[in-house]
C-alpha positions as CSV (number, residue, x, y, z in Angstrom):
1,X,-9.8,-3.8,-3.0
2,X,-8.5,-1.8,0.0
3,X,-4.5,-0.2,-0.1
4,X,-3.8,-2.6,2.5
5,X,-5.0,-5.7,0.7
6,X,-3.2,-4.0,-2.7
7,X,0.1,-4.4,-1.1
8,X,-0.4,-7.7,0.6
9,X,-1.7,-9.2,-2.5
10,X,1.2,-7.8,-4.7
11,X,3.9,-8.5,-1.9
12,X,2.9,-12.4,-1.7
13,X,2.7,-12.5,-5.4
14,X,6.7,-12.1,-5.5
15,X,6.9,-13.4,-2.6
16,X,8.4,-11.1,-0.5
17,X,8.6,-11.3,3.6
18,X,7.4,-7.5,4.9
19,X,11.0,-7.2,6.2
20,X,12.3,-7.6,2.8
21,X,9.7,-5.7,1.4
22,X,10.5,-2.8,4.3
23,X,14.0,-3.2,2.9
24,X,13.5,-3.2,-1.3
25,X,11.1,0.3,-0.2
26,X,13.7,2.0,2.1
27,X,10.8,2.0,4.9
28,X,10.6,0.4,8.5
29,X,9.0,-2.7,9.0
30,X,6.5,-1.2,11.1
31,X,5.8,1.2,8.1
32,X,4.8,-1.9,6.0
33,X,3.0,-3.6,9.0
34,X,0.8,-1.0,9.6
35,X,0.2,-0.1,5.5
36,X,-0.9,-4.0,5.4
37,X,-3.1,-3.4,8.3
38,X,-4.9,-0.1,7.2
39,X,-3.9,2.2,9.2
40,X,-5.7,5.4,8.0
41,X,-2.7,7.9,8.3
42,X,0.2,7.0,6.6
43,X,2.6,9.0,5.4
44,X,1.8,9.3,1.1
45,X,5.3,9.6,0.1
46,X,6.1,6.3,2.1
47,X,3.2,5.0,0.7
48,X,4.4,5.8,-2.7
49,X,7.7,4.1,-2.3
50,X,6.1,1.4,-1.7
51,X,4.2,1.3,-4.2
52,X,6.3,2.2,-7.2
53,X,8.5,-0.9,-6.5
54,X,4.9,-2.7,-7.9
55,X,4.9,-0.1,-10.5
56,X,2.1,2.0,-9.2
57,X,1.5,5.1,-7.4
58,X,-1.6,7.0,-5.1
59,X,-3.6,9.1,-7.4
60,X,-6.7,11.2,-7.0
61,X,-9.7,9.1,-8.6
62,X,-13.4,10.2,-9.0
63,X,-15.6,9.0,-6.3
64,X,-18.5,7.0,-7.0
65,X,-21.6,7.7,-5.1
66,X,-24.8,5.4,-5.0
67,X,-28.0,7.8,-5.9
68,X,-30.2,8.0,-3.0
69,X,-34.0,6.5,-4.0
């Protein structure tokens, strides 16, 4: 699941609108419209404030790559 679909999924689930969301996070709506939208660059400590209101946080995770045949 994509960041972008993460937050969605987790805003809808306690149902929040994005401008309450924007609000709860201390971020701009736009912030929030464009993190839903997956944007590529995104400020991370935005990102975390959003994300820590879910209980979560961005973290560095091992990449799995497919072997070549």
């Amino acid at each position: 699941m994509s960041l972008a679909a993460f937050v969605k999924s987790k805003r809808k689930l306690v149902k929040l609108t994005q401008p309450e969301l924007a609000e709860k996070a201390g971020v701009g709506l736009r912030f929030i419209r464009e993190l839903e939208q997956g944007k590529e660059t995104l400020r991370l400590d935005k990102v975390n404030q959003v994300l820590q209101l879910f209980g979560y946080e961005v973290g560095a995770v091992p990449q799995i790559r497919l072997l070549e045949s």
